[in-house]
C-alpha positions as CSV (number, residue, x, y, z in Angstrom):
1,X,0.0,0.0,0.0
2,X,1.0,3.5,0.5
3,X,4.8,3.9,1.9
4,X,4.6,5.4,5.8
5,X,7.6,6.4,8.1
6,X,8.0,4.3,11.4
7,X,6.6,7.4,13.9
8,X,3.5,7.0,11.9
9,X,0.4,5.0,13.3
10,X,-2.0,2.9,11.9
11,X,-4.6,5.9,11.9
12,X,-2.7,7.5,10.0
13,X,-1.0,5.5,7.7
14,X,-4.8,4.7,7.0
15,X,-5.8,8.4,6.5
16,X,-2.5,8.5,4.2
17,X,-3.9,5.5,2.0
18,X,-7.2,7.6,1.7
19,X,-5.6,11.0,0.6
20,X,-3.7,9.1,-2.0
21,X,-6.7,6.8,-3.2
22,X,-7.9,10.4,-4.4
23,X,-4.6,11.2,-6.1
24,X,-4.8,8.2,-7.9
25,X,-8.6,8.7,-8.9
26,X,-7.6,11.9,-10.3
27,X,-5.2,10.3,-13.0
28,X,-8.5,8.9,-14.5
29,X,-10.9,11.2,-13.6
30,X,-10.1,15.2,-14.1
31,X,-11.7,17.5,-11.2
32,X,-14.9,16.3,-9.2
33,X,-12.6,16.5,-6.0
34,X,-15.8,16.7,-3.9
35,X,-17.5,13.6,-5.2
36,X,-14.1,11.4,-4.9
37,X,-14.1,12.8,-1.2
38,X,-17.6,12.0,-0.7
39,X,-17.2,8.3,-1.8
40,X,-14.3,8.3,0.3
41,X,-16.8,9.7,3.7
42,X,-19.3,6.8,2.3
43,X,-16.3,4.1,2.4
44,X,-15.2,5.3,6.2
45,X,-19.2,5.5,7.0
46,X,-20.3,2.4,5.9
47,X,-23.0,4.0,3.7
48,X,-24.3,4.1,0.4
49,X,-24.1,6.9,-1.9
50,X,-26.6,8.1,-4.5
51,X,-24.6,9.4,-7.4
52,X,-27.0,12.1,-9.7
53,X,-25.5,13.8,-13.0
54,X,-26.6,14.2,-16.5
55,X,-25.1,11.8,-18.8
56,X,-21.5,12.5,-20.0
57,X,-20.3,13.9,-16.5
58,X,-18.2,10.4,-15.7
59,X,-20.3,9.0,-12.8
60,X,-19.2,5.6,-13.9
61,X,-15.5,5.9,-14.7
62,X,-15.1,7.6,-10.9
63,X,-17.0,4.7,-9.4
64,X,-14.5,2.5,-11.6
65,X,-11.6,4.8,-11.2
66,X,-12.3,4.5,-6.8
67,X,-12.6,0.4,-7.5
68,X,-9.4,0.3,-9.0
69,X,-7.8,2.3,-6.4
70,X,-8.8,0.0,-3.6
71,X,-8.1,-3.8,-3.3
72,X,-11.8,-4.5,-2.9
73,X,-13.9,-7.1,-5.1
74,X,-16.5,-4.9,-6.9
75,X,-19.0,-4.9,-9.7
76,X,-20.9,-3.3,-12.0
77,X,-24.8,-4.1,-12.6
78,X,-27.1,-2.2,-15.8
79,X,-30.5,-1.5,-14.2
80,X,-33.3,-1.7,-17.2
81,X,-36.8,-2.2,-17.2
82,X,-36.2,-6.0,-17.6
83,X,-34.1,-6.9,-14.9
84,X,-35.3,-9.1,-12.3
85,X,-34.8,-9.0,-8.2
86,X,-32.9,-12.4,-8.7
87,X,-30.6,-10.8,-11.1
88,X,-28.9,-8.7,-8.5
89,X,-29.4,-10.6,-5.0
90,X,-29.3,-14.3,-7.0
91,X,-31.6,-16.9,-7.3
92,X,-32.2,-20.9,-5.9
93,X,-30.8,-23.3,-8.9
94,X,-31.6,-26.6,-9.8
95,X,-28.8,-28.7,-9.8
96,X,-29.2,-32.3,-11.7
97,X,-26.5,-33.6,-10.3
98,X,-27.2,-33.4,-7.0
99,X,-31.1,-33.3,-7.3
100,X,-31.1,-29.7,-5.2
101,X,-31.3,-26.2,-5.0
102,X,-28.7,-24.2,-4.6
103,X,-27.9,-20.7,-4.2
104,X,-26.3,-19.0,-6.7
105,X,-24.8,-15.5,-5.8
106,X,-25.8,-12.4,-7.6
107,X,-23.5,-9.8,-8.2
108,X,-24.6,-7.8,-5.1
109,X,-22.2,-10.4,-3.0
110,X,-19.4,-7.7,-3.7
111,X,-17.5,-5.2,-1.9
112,X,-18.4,-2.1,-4.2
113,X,-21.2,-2.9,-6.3
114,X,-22.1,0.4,-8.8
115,X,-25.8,0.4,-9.6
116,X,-25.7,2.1,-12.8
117,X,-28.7,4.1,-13.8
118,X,-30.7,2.9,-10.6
119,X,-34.2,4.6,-11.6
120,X,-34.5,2.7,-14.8
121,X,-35.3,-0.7,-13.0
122,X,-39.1,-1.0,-11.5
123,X,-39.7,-0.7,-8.1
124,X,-39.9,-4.6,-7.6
125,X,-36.5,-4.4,-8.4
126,X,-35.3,-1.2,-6.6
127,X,-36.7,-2.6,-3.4
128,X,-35.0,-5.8,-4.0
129,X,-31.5,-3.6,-2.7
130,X,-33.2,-2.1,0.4
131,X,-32.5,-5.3,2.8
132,X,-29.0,-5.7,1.6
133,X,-28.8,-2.0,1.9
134,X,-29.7,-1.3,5.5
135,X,-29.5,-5.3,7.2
136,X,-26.2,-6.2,4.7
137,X,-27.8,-9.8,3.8
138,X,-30.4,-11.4,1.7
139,X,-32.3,-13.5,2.1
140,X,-33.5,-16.6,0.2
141,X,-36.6,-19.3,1.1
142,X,-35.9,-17.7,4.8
143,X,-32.4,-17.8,5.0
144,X,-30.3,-15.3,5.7
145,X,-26.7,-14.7,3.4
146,X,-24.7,-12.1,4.7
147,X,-22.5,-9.7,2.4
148,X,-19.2,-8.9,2.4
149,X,-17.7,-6.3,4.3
150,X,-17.2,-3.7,3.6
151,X,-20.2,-3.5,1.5
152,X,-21.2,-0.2,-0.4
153,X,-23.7,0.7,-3.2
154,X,-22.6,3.6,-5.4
155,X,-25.9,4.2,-7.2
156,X,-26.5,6.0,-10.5
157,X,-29.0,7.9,-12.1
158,X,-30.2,10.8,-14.1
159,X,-32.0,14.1,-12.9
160,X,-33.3,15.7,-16.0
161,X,-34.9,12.2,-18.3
162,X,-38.2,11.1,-16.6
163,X,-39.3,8.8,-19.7
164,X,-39.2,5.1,-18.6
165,X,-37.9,5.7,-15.5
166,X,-38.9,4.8,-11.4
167,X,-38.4,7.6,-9.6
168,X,-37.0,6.4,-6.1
169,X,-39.3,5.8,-3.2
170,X,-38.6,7.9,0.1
171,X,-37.9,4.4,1.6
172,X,-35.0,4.1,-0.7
173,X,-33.7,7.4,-0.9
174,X,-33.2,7.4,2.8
175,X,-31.1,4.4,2.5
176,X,-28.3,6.2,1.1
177,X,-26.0,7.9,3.4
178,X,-25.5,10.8,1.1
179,X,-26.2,12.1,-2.1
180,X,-23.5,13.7,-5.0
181,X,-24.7,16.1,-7.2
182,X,-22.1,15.5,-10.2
183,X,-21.7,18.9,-11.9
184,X,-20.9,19.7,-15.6
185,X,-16.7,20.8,-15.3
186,X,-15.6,23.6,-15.2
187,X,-13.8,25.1,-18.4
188,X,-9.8,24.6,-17.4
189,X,-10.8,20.8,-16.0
190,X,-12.6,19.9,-19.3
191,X,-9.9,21.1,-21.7
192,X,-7.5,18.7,-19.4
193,X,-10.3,16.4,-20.3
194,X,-9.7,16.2,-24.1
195,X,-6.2,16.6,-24.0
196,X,-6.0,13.1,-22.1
197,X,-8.2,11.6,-24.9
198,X,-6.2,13.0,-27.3
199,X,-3.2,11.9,-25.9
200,X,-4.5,8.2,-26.1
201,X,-6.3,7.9,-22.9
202,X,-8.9,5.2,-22.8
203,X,-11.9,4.8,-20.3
204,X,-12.2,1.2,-20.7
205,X,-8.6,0.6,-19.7
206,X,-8.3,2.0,-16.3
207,X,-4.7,-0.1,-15.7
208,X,-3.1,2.1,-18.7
209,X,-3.9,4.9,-17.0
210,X,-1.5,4.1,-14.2
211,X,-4.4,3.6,-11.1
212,X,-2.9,1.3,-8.2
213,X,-4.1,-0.2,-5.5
214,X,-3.2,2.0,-2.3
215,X,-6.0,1.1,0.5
216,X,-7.7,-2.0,1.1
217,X,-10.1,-3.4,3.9
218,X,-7.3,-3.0,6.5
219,X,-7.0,0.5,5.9
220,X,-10.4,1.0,5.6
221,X,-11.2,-1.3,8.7
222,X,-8.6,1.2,11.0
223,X,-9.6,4.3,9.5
224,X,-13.6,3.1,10.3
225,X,-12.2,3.2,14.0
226,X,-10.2,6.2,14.3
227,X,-13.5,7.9,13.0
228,X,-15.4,6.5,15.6
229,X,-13.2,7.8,18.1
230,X,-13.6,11.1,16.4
231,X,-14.6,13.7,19.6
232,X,-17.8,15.7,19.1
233,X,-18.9,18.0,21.9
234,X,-22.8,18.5,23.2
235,X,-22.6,22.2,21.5
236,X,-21.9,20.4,18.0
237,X,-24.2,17.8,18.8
238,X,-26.9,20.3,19.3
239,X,-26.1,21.9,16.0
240,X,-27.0,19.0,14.2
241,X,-30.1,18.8,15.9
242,X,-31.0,22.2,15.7
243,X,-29.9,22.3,11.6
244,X,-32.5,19.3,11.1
245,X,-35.1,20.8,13.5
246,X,-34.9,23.9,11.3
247,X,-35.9,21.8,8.2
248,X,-38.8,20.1,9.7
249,X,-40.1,24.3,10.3
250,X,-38.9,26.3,6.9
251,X,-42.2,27.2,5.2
252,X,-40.8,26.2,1.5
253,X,-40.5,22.1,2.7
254,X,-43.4,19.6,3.0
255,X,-40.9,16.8,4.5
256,X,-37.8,18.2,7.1
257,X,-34.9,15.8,7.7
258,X,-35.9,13.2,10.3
259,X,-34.2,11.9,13.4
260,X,-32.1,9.4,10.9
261,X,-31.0,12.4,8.8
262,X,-29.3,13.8,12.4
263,X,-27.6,10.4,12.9
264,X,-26.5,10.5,9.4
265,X,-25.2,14.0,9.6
266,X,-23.2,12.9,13.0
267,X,-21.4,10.5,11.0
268,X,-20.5,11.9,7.7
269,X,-19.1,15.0,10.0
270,X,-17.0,13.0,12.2
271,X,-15.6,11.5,8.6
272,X,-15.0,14.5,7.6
273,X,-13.3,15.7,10.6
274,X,-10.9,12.8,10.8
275,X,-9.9,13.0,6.9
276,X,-9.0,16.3,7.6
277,X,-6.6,15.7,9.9
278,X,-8.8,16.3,12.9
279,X,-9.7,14.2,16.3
280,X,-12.9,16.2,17.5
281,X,-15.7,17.8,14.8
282,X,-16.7,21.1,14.2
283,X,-19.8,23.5,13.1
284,X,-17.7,23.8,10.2
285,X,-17.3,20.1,9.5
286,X,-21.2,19.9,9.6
287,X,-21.9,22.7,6.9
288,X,-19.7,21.0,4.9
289,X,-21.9,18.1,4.7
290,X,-25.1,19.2,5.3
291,X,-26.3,19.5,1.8
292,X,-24.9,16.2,0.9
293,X,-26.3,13.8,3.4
294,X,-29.6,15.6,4.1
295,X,-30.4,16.9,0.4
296,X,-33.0,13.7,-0.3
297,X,-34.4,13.4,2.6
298,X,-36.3,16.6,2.5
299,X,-38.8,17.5,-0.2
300,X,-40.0,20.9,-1.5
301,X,-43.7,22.0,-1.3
302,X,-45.1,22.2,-4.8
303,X,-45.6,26.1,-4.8
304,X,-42.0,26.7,-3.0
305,X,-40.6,24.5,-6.3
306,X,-43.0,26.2,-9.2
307,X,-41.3,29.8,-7.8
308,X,-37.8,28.3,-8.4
309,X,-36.5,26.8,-5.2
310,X,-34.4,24.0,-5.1
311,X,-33.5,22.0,-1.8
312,X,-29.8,22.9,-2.0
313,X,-31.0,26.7,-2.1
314,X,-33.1,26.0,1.5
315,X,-30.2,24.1,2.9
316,X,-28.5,26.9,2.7
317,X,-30.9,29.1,4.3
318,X,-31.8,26.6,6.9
319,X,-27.5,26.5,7.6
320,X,-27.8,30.3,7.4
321,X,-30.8,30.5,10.1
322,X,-29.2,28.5,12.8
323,X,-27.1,29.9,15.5
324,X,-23.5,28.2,15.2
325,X,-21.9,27.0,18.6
326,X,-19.1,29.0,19.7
């Protein structure tokens, strides 16, 4: 993995690995820096995350380009209309040799497993993810198969086409520990863009483009520690509450974060906090994620949406409104 001096410990050898799994995403993927660091918070949180960009902005390749950079099994499943809960959790097979059933594993028995374009599948399938989601097992004819660990879902899918597609249930959104907008680049990152492809670079080969492994489930399994070790004072702790308190009163939402949303917000900040080379959190370390992890678990009245307000706008007047700890 990543070279480390002997006064170094394991905490922070780990947080080393980390930092460097984002250099090395970065040789395949130009800018997004704050979606690579939010997979990265998902990875030390043990959550999912809900990846949403129009097509073309490289959702996949980072998922891909993050797989590469971790020794971690992982892989990649197409939702479309067709697919069938069996095709992702597996499915009992005959076998005429024996005269039994036997379970064969779908391709969510992985360590990363990117559900590409997630709201094209029906909501049969969709909820087909939600006990491997939350519970980490599925199970078949009432028994129980637990998943790998770690085990994360980087999910896909595409705000602006509605045609043929499932919009995702509450249920479900709330399943995912945060949510990445994926923005267009900016104009400097996508002219570095086309000068890699017209230097030769290839999406499909991620191993030309020089990505090694430089964390694993050791690192991840010591850094998952150190973070829950991470220090956060009753004043903090009240901040979060208050922040998703606020959203349960502002006038433009029909749906405030719930108590889960505050949990979640605890643990993506104490991430946060420890990536940045921190032991206790800050009021800072929850606006920073505040948007991300409690963006789709709120939802906009119909009149506050039809004068132009998006959630990310209220968030920020919500964060604005709330008295930060001193």
């Amino acid at each position: 993995m990543t070279a480390s001096t002997p006064e170094e410990s394991p905490a922070e050898q780990a947080r080393a690995a980390l930092t460097a799994l984002r250099n090395e995403v970065a040789k395949a993927v130009v800018g997004q820096e704050e979606t690579v660091t939010g997979l990265v918070v998902a990875l030390l949180c043990r959550g999912h995350v809900l990846l949403e960009g129009v097509p073309g902005v490289a959702k996949t390749l980072l998922v891909r380009a993050v797989s590469a950079a971790l020794s971690l099994d992982h892989k990649r499943v197409q939702f479309t209309p067709d697919l069938m809960p069996g095709d992702v959790t597996g499915s009992l097979v005959y076998d005429a040799r024996t005269a039994k059933f036997e379970f064969r594993e779908g391709p969510i028995f992985t360590n990363l497993l990117l559900a590409d374009e997630i709201n094209r599948t029906p909501p049969k399938t969709q909820a087909a993810l939600l006990e491997a989601m939350e519970e980490r097992q599925v199970t078949v004819e009432g028994e129980p198969a637990r998943l790998p660990d770690p085990f994360v879902v980087a999910a896909t899918q595409n705000p602006v086409e509605y045609e043929g597609t499932y919009p995702l249930p509450e249920a479900q959104l709330d399943r995912f520990l945060l949510k990445l907008v994926v923005p267009l680049p900016e104009r400097d990152d996508e002219v570095g863009m086309l000068t890699r492809h017209a230097a030769g670079f290839d999406p499909g080969d991620l191993e030309a483009a020089g990505i090694r492994p430089v964390a694993g489930s050791e690192e991840l399994r010591t850094a998952r520690e150190a973070v829950r070790t991470t220090q956060i004072s009753p004043e903090v702790l009240g901040y979060i509450v208050d922040v998703c308190r606020a959203t349960r009163r502002s006038p433009s939402l029909q749906l405030g974060a719930s108590p889960r949303g505050a949990t979640a917000l605890l643990r993506t900040s104490r991430a946060w906090a420890w990536l940045t080379g921190r032991d206790y959190v800050t009021p800072d370390d929850v606006k920073a994620l505040a948007k991300a992890t409690l963006r789709h678990r709120i939802a906009l009245r119909p009149e506050a949406e039809l004068e132009g307000a998006t959630t990310d706008g209220v968030l920020d007047g919500v964060l604005a409104s709330v008295e930060v700890p001193r």
